[in-house]
N, C-alpha and C positions, 0 to 999 in steps of 0.2 A: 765370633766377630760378625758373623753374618745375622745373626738373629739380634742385635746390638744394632746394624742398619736398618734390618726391617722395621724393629721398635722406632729407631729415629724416623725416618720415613713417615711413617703408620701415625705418629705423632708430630709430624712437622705439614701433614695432609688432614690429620684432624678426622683419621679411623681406624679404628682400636679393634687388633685382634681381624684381621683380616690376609689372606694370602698375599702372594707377591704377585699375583696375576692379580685379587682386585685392586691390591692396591694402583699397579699397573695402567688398569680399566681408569681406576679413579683419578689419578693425573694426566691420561689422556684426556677424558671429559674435564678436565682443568683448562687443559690448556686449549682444546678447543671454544671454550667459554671465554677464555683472556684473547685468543684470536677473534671471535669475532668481537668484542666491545674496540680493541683495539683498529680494526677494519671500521667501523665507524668516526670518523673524520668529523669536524665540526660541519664542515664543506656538508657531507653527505648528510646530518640532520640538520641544518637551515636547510636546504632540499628538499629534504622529507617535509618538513614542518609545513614548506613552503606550497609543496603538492596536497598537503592534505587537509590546508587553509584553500587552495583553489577547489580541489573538491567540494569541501562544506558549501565556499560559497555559490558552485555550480546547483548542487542542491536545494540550497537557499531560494536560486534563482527558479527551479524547474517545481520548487510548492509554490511559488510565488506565480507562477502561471499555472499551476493545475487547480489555485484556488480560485482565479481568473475565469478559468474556465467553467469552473465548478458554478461561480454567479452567474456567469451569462448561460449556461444549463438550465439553473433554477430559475432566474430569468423567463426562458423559454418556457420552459413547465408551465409558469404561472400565466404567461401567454395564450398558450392552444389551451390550460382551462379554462379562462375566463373565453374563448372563440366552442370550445366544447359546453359550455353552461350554457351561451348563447342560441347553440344550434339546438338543445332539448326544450328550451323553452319556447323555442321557435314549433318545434317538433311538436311540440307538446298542444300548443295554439292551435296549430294546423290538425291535429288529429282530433281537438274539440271541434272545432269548425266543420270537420267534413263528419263527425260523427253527427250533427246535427240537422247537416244536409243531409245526409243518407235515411233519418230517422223523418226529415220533411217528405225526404222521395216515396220512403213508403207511405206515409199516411195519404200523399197524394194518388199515388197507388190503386191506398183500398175505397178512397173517397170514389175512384173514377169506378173503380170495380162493383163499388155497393150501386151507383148511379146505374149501371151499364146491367144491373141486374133487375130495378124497381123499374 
């Protein structure tokens, strides 16, 4: 008789050929599976749904300022380079200009030296 339940059992759980401890094991994990779907409430996923539609759209919200920021970043970039392009060519001016003077200095230099020798 006993081995007539387990078969019943074993076959009305959907595993074949297995102890009376797993099978045990395995209607425990049954019914804790039927506990929790049933623990779930309509209530509790409108809830869920509803928290994790506010999430998204938190998110939504915080790319929608990080790419905000991101323009006025590139923005800025594009700013100090064109004020950095400006100051080398400035740069650049200025160190023709005084190479030239530097280059009049000497020759004046050796003009007064060649004079100051004849």
């Amino acid at each position: 008789m006993e081995e007539l339940t387990l078969q019943t059992l074993q076959s009305l759980v959907g595993v074949e050929g297995c102890s009376w401890a797993e099978l045990l094991e395995r209607v425990e994990s049954l019914v804790r599976l039927a506990e929790g779907r049933k623990s779930k409430a309509p209530e509790d996923e409108e809830r869920e749904v509803e928290e994790l539609q506010g999430l998204l759209l938190q998110a939504e919200m915080d790319l929608d300022e990080k790419e905000q920021q991101l323009e006025e970043q590139s923005a800025r970039v594009r700013d100090l380079s064109a004020v950095l392009a400006k100051q080398q060519n400035a740069w650049a001016s200025t160190s023709a200009i005084t190479g030239r003077w530097m280059r009049s200095i000497r020759y004046a230099r050796e003009a007064v030296r060649v004079s100051l020798v004849s």
